[in-house]
PAGU-576783 format. One record per residue (C-alpha): x, y, z; residue in three letters. Coordinates in steps of 0.02 Angstrom, whole numbers. Example, Ala and Ser with C-alpha at 12.3 -4.5 7.8 and 13.67 -1.06 7.14 Angstrom:
2
((615 -225 390) 'ALA')
((684 -53 357) 'SER')
//
This chain:
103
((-484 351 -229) 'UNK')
((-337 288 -337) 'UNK')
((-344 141 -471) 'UNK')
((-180 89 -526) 'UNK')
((-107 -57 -618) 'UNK')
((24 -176 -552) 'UNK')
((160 -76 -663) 'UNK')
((95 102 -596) 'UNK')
((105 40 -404) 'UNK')
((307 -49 -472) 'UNK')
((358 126 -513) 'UNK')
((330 195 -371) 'UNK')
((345 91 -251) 'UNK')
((557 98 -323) 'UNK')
((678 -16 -324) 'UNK')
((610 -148 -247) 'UNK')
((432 -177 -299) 'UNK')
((320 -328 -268) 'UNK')
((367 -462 -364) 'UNK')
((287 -594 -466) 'UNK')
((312 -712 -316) 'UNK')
((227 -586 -211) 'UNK')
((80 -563 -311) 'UNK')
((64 -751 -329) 'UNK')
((45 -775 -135) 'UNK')
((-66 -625 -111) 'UNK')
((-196 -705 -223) 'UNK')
((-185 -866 -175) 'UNK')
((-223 -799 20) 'UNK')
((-335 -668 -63) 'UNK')
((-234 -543 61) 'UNK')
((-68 -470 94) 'UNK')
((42 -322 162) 'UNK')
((134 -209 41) 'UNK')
((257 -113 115) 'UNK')
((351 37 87) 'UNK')
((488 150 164) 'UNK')
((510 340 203) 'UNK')
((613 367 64) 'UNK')
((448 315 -41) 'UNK')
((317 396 46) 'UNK')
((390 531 89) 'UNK')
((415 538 263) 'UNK')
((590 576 307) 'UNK')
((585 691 422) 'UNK')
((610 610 603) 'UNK')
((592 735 704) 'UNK')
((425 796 610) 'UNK')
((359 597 632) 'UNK')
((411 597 817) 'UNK')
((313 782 857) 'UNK')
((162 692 750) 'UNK')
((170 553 868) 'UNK')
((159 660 1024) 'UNK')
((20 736 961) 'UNK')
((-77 586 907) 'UNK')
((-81 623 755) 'UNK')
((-27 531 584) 'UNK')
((62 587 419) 'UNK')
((-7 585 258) 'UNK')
((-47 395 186) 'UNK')
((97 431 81) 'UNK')
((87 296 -75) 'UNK')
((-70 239 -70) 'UNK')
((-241 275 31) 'UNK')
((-394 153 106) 'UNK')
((-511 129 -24) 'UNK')
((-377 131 -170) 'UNK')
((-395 -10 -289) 'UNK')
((-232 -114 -381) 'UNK')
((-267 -232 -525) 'UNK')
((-156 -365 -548) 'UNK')
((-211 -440 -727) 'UNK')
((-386 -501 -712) 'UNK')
((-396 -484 -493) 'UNK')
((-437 -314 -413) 'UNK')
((-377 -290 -225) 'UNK')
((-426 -131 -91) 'UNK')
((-315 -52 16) 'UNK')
((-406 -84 182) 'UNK')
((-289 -17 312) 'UNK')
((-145 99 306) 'UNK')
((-1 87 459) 'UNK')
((126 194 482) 'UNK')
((304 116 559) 'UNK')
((402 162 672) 'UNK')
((534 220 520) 'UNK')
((431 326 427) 'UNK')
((351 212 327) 'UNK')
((198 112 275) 'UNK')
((133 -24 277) 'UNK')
((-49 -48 165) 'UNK')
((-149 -203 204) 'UNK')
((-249 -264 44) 'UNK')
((-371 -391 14) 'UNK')
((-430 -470 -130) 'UNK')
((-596 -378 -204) 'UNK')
((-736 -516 -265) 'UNK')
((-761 -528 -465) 'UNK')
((-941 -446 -486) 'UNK')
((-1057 -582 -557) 'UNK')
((-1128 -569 -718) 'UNK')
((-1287 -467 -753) 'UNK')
//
């Protein structure tokens, strides 16, 4: 399992990363879809992906995994599903982790 910040997931995710306005929605819905391409993750390789496919089997989670965790200033969120595209890349489903209650 993986804990990054908001600025370790920016860098590399690359030169587009989720922006302020992103983040902003996510939390309000306390979900959201980050996505990424090939070039990020890794999988360029088409012909690879397409023998994977045929198989039934899928590539490496690339960027991030299930069960990694992103904190974006005080809010944590989980990866809870990883889905590869038809492209290459991936798309990671988060959701908003509860604030543990005081002890």
């Amino acid at each position: 399992m993986k804990r990054l910040t908001r600025a370790e997931l920016a860098e590399r995710v690359g030169p587009r990363p989720p922006s302020d306005a992103f983040w902003s929605r996510v939390i309000a819905a306390e979900r959201g879809t980050i996505s990424a391409g090939p070039e990020v993750v890794g999988d360029t390789d088409r012909r690879e992906r397409e023998n994977r496919r045929r198989r039934g089997e899928s590539g490496d989670d690339g960027l991030l995994s299930t069960g990694d965790m992103i904190d974006v200033g005080e809010e944590s969120f989980v990866v809870v599903a990883v889905e590869e595209t038809p492209a290459g890349g991936r798309r990671y489903q988060i959701e908003l982790v509860e604030p543990r209650q005081g002890e």
